[in-house]
LOFI-474952 format. One record per residue (C-alpha): residue number from 1; x, z, y. Coordinates in steps of 0.25 Angstrom, whole numbers. Each point is the difference from the previous one (the first is absolute). Layout:
REM residues N
NUM/X/Z/Y;
...
This chain:
REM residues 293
1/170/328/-206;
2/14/-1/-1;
3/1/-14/4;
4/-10/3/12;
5/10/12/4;
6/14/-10/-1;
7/-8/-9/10;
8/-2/11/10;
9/14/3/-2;
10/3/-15/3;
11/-10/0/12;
12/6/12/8;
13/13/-4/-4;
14/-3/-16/7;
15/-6/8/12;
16/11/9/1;
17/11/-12/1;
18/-10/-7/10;
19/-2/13/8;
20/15/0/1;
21/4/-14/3;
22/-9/3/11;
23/4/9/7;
24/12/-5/-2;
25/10/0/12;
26/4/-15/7;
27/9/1/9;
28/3/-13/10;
29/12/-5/-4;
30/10/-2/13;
31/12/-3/-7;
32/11/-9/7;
33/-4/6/13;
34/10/4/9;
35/-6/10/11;
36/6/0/15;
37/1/15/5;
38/0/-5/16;
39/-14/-9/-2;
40/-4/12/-12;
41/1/12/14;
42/-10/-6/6;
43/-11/-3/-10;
44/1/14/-5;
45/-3/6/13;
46/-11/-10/-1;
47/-4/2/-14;
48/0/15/7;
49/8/5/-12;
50/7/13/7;
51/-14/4/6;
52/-2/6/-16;
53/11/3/-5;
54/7/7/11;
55/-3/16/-4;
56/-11/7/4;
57/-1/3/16;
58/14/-6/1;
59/1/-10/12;
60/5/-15/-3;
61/16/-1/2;
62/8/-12/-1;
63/4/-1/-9;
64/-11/8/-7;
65/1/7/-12;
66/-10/-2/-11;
67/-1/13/-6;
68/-13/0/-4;
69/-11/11/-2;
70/-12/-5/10;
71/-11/3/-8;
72/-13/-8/-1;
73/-11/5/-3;
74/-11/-8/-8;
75/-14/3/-10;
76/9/1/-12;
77/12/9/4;
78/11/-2/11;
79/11/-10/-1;
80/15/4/6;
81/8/-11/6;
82/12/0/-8;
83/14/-1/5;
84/5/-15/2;
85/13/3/7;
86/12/-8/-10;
87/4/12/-7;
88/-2/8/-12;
89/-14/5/3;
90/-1/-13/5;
91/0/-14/-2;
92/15/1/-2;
93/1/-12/-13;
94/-11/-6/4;
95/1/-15/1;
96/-6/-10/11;
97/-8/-5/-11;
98/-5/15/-3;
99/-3/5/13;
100/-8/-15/2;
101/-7/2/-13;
102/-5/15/7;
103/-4/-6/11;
104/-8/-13/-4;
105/-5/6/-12;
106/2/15/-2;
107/8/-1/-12;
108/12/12/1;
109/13/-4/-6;
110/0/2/-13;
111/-15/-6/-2;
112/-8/12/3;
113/-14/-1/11;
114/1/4/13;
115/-11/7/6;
116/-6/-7/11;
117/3/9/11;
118/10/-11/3;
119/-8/-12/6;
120/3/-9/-11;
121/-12/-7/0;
122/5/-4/14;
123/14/-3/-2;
124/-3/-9/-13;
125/-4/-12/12;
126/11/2/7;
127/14/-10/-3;
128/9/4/-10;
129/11/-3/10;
130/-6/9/10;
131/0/11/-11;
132/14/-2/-5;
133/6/1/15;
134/-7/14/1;
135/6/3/-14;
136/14/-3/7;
137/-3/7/11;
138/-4/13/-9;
139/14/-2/-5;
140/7/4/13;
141/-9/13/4;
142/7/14/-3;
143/-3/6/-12;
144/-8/13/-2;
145/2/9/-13;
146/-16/6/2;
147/-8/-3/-13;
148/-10/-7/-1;
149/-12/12/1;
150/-9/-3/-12;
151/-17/-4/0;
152/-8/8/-2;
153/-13/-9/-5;
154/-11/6/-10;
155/-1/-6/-14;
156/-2/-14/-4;
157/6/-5/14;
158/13/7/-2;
159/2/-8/-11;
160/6/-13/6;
161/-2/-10/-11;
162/-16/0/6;
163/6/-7/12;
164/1/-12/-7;
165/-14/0/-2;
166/-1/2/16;
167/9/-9/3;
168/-8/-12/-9;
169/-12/6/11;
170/7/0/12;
171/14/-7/0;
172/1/-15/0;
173/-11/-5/9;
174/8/-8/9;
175/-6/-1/15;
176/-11/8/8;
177/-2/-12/10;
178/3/-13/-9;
179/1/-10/8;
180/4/3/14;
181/-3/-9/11;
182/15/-2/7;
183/13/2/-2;
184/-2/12/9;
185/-10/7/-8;
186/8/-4/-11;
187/12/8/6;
188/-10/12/4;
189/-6/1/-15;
190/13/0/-5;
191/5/12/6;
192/-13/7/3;
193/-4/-2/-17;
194/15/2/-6;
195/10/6/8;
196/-8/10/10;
197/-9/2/-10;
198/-12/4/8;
199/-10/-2/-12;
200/5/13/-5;
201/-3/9/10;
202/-12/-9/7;
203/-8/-5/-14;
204/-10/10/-5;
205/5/4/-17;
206/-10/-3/-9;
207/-1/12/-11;
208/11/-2/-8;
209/9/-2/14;
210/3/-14/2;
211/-4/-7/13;
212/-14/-4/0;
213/3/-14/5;
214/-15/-3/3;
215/2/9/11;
216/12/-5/7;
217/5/9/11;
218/-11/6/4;
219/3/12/-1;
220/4/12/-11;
221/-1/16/-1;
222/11/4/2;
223/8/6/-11;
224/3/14/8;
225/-14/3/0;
226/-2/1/13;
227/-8/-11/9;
228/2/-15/-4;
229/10/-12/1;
230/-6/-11/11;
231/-7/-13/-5;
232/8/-11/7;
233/-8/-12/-3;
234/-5/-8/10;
235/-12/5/1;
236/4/14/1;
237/12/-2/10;
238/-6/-5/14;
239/14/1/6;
240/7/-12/8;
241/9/-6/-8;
242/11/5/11;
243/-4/14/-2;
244/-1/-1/-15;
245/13/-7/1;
246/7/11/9;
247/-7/11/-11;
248/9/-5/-10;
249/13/-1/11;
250/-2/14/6;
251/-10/8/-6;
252/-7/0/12;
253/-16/-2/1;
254/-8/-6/13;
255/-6/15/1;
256/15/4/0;
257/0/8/-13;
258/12/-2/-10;
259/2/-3/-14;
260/0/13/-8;
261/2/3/-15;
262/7/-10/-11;
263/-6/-10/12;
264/13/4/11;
265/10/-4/-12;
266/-7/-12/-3;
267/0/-5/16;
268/15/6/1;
269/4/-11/-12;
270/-9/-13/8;
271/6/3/11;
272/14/-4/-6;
273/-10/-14/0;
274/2/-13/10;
275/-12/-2/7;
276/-3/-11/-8;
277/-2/6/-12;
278/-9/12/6;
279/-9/-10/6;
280/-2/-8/-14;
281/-3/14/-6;
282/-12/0/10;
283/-3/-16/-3;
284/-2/5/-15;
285/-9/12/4;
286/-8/-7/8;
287/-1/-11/-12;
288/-5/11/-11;
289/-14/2/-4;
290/-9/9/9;
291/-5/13/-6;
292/-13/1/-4;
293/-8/7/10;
């Protein structure tokens, strides 16, 4: 019996180490990256960085300032933007290689998990070099001294070592649309999968909340509880590709109605697009699977 006991020990103590190598955090490694704040301005605002971490009901300035506080609601508690503004309470001492890691991988400086209110599982396709010029362009921003409101999630997800086992679900899987037809779709998927993120809000969540990527934009409750997000696969968007194209510039519908919600940010950062790159976010959509009807 004794011998029978020390291999339990032995058991638990092996799945133990497994259980923590994990849910071990791996962050990307960016180093010898050298960010550039002037290109960085621009893919923040695409990247629509400000649009959450501004504070509650403030209104965008610019520069903004990324106090924090927004609050997302979710099934297993509600997240607080934190504040990234390069102070203190902030990402003040944080490297390019830190706030890249963040970013492509959701690992905190330090080595802790991030909570995936921030589109990780989006940003991880994106270039390194296009997340270390919005790491420079962090650096400029003015600093608040706001902290960072604390989560309030409900027990075991406020313990962040489960987001490894999340992550090795839902992190890492590459493309939506792996093999793109031309360089133009190729350009749209970039931005419409990485930087703008659209997945997040469009892609239904499965029950442990990552994107149900069987389900592809076509459509998702949306997290306020009230009505839902649009389906915007081809099947369920019987726009021209001109008005889906000035949807995305100016908010506006054919019926005349306007982008309202986390939508009128989202439009406010595409229009800061050339035309070219608005049209090949409509190329991709219209390269996606159709929703099953």
């Amino acid at each position: 019996m004794r011998l029978f006991g020390l291999a339990l020990a032995a058991l638990a103590a092996a799945g133990a180490l497994a259980g923590w190598w994990i849910t071990a955090p791996r962050p990307v490694d960016a180093a010898g990256l050298t960010g550039d704040a002037d290109r960085g301005a621009a893919l923040f605002t695409l990247a629509g960085c400000a649009s959450c971490h501004i504070a509650p009901d403030a209104d965008e300035t610019d520069p903004p300032v990324l106090s924090g506080g927004q609050a997302f609601e979710t099934e297993f508690g509600t997240l607080y933007a934190p504040n990234i503004s390069p102070g203190p309470e902030g990402t003040g001492g944080w490297s390019t290689n830190d706030v890249v890691a963040a970013l492509a991988s959701g690992v905190g400086r330090g080595g802790y998990h991030i909570y995936p209110a921030l589109p990780y599982t989006s940003y991880e396709n994106a270039e390194l070099q296009d997340l270390s010029d919005i790491a420079a362009h962090l650096e400029t921003l003015p600093v608040s001294d706001t902290p960072s409101r604390p989560n309030e999630l409900s027990f075991p997800f406020n313990i962040r070592r489960t987001l490894g086992v999340w992550k090795r679900l839902y992190a890492g899987r590459g493309w939506v649309l792996t093999d793109p037809a031309s360089p133009e779709i190729e350009r749209g998927r970039y931005l419409a999968e990485a930087l703008v993120h659209c997945g997040q809000c469009h892609t239904p969540r499965t029950a442990l909340g990552g994107m149900d990527r069987s389900a592809w934009l076509q459509g998702a409750p949306n997290p306020s509880g009230k009505g839902k997000i649009p389906g915007i696969a081809p099947n369920q968007l019987d726009w021209s590709d001109t008005d889906v194209a000035a949807y995305l510039k100016t908010g506006l519908t054919p019926e005349y109605d306007s982008a309202g919600g986390k939508m009128a940010a989202v439009v406010r950062n595409l229009s800061t697009l050339p035309d070219g790159d608005i049209d090949a976010i409509v190329a991709y959509l219209r390269e996606i699977p159709d929703a099953e009807q």
